[in-house]
C-alpha positions as CSV (number, residue, x, y, z in Angstrom):
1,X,-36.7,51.8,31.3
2,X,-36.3,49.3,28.0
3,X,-36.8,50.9,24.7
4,X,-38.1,47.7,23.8
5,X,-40.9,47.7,26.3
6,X,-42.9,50.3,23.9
7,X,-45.6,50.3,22.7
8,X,-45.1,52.9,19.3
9,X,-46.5,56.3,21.0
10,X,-46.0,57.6,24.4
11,X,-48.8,60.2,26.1
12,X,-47.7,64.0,26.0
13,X,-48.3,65.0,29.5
14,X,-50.3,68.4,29.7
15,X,-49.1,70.7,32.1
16,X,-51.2,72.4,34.9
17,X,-51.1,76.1,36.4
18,X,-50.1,76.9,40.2
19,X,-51.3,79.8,41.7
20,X,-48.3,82.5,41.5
21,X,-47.7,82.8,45.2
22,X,-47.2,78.9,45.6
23,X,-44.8,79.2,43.0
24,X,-43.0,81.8,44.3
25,X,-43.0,79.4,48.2
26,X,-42.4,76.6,46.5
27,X,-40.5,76.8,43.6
28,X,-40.5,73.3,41.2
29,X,-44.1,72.9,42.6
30,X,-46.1,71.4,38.9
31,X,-48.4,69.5,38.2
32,X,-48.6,67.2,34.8
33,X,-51.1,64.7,33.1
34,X,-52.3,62.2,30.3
35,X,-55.8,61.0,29.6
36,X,-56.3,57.9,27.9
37,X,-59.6,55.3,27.5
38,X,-59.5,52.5,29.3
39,X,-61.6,50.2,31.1
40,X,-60.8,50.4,34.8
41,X,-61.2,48.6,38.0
42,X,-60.8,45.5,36.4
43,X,-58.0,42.7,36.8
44,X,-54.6,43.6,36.0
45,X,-53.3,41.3,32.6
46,X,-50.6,38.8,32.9
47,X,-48.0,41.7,32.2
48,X,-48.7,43.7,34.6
49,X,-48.8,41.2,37.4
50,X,-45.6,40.1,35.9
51,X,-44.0,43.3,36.5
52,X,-44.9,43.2,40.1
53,X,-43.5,40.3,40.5
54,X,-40.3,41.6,39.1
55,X,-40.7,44.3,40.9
56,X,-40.9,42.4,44.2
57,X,-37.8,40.1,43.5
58,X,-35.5,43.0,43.0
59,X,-37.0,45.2,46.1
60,X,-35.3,44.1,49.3
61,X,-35.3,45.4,52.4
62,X,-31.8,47.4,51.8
63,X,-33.6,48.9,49.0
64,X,-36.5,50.4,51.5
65,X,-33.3,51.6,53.8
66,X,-31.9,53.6,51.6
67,X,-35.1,54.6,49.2
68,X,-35.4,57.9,51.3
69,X,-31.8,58.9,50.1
70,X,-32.3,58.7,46.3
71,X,-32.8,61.9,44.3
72,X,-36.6,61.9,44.0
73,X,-38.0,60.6,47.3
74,X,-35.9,62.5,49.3
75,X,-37.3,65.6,47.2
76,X,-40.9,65.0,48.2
77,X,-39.6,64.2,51.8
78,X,-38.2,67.6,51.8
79,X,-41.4,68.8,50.4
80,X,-43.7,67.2,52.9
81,X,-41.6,68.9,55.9
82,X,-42.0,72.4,54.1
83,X,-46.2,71.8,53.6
84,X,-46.2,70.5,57.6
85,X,-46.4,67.1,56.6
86,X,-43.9,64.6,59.0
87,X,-43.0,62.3,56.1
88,X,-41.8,59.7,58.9
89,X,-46.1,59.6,59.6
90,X,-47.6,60.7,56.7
91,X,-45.5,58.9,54.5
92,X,-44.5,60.0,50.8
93,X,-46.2,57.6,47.8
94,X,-43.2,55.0,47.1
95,X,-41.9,55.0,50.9
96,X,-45.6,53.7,51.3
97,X,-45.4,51.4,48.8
98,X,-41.7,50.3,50.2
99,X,-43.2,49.5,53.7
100,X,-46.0,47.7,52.8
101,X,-43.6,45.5,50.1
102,X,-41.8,44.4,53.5
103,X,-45.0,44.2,55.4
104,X,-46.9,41.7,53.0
105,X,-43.6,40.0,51.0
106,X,-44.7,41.5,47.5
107,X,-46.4,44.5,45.8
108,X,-49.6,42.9,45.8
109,X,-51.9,43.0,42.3
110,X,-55.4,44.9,43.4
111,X,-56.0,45.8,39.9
112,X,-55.8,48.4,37.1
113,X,-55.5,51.7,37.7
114,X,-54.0,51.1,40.9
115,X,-51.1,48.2,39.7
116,X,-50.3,50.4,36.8
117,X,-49.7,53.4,39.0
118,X,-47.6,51.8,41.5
119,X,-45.4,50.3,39.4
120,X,-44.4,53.6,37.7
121,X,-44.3,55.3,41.4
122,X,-41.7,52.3,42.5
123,X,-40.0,52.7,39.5
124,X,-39.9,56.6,39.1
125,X,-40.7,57.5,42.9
126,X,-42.8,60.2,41.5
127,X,-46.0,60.7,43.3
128,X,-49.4,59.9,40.9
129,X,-52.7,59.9,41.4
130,X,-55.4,58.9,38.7
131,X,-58.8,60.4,38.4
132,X,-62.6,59.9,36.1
133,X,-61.5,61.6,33.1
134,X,-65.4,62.4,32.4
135,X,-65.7,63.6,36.1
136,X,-62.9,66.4,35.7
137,X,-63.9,69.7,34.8
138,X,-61.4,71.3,32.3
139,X,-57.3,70.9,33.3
140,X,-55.9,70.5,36.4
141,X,-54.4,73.0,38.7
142,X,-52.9,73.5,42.2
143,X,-53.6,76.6,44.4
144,X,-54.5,76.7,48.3
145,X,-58.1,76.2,49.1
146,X,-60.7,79.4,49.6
147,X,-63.3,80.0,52.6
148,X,-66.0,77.3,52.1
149,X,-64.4,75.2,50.0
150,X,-64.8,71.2,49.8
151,X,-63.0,68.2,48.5
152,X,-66.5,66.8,47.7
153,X,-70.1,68.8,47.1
154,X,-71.3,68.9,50.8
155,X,-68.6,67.3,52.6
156,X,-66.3,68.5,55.7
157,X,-65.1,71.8,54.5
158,X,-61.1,72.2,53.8
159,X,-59.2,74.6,56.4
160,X,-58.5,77.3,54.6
161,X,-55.2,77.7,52.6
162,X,-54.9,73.6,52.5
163,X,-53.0,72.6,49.3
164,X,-55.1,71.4,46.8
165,X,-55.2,69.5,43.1
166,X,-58.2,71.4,41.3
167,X,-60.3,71.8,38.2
168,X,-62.6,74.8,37.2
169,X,-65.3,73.4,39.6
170,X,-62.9,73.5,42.9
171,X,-60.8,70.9,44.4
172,X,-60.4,67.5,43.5
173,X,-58.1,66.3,46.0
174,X,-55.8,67.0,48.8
175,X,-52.1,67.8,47.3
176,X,-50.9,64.2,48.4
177,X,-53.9,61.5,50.3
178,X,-56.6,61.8,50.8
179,X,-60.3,61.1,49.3
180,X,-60.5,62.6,45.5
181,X,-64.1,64.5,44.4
182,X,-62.9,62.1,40.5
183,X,-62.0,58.6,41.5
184,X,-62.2,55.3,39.0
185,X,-64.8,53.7,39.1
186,X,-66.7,50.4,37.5
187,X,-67.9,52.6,35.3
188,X,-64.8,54.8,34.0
189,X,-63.4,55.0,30.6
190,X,-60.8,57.1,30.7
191,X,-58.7,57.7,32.9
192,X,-56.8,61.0,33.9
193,X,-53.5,60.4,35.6
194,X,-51.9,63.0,37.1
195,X,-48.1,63.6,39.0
196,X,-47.2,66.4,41.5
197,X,-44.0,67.6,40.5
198,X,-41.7,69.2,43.5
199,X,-38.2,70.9,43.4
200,X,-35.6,68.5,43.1
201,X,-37.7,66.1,40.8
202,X,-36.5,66.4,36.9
203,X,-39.3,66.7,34.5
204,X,-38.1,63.6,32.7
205,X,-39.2,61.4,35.9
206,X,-42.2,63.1,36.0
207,X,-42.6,62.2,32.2
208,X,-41.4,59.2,32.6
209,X,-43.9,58.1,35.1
210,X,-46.6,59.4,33.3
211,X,-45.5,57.4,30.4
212,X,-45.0,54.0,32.5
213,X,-48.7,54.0,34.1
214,X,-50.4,54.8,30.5
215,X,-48.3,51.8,29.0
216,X,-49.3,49.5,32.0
217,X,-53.2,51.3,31.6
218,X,-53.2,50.2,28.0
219,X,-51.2,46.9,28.3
């Protein structure tokens, strides 16, 4: 990424604890964040738009062939196949973003938080997901889901052991999709995004991710 493209400060991501035993299965498994105020669901600015549409020019249809063998997606791929995921269905965050690219002839603009997060997950091909800073409760974990418990108060109840992103009131979200107990809103003002770290994915990606979607978030 350009030096020049900064904006004087960059976020230092807080780092989340995974139960010992995933650890031990899935060694690499992390999870990081930054919080930062900003007005969401709202228009992207003129920058950000701009840097889809950079974005699109340079992403051809050889680029989507061979995304799966870079470094990074191919980590979460390998991931996916370990959790029981097919990652040829259920398909890893920038290999989603890849196929629709080729399905609609651009990364479309649907706004911020969204446009700032796919830009950084094209760019990085680290998986992020942001959340309702004032809807979290304390930092941000993973561990495997207990008897009873739900993504949201009352909803369908998780099958136990189901890897989950969670806070000191439960889970949040499934470890990658799925419906989130935190998500932006009209009314959100800060913003918590968050990146699932696997083995095979350096921490600077995962930094530098996190720092790419807070400079779109506060462009």
């Amino acid at each position: 990424m350009e030096a020049a493209g900064r904006i004087g400060w960059e976020p230092a991501p807080e780092q989340g604890w995974v139960a010992p035993h995933l650890t031990e299965e899935f060694p690499g498994l992390g999870i990081a964040w930054v919080t930062l105020d900003c007005k969401a669901t709202r228009r992207s600015p003129e920058p950000v738009r701009r840097r889809l549409r950079d974005l699109s020019d340079r992403f051809y249809g050889s680029h989507a062939i061979h995304l799966r063998e870079r470094p990074v997606p191919w980590a979460y791929r390998v991931f996916f196949r370990q959790i029981g995921l097919d990652p040829d269905r259920t398909r890893t965050p920038v290999e989603q973003l890849a196929l629709d690219r080729l399905r609609e002839g651009a990364f479309k603009s649907t706004g911020i938080p969204q446009d700032a997060l796919d830009i950084a997950v094209v760019e990085t091909g680290v998986a992020l997901r942001a959340f309702d800073a004032e809807r979290l409760d304390g930092p941000l974990c993973i561990h495997d889901s207990g008897p009873g418990e739900a993504i949201v108060e009352g909803g369908e109840e998780l099958p136990q052991g189901t890897l989950v992103v969670a806070d000191r009131r439960g889970p949040v979200m499934p470890l990658f999709g799925g419906e989130g107990a935190a998500p932006v809103t009209a009314e959100t003002r800060r913003v918590t995004v968050a990146a699932v770290q696997v083995k095979g994915v350096p921490q600077i990606s995962v930094d530098e991710a996190l720092w790419m979607s807070a400079a779109a978030l506060e462009s």
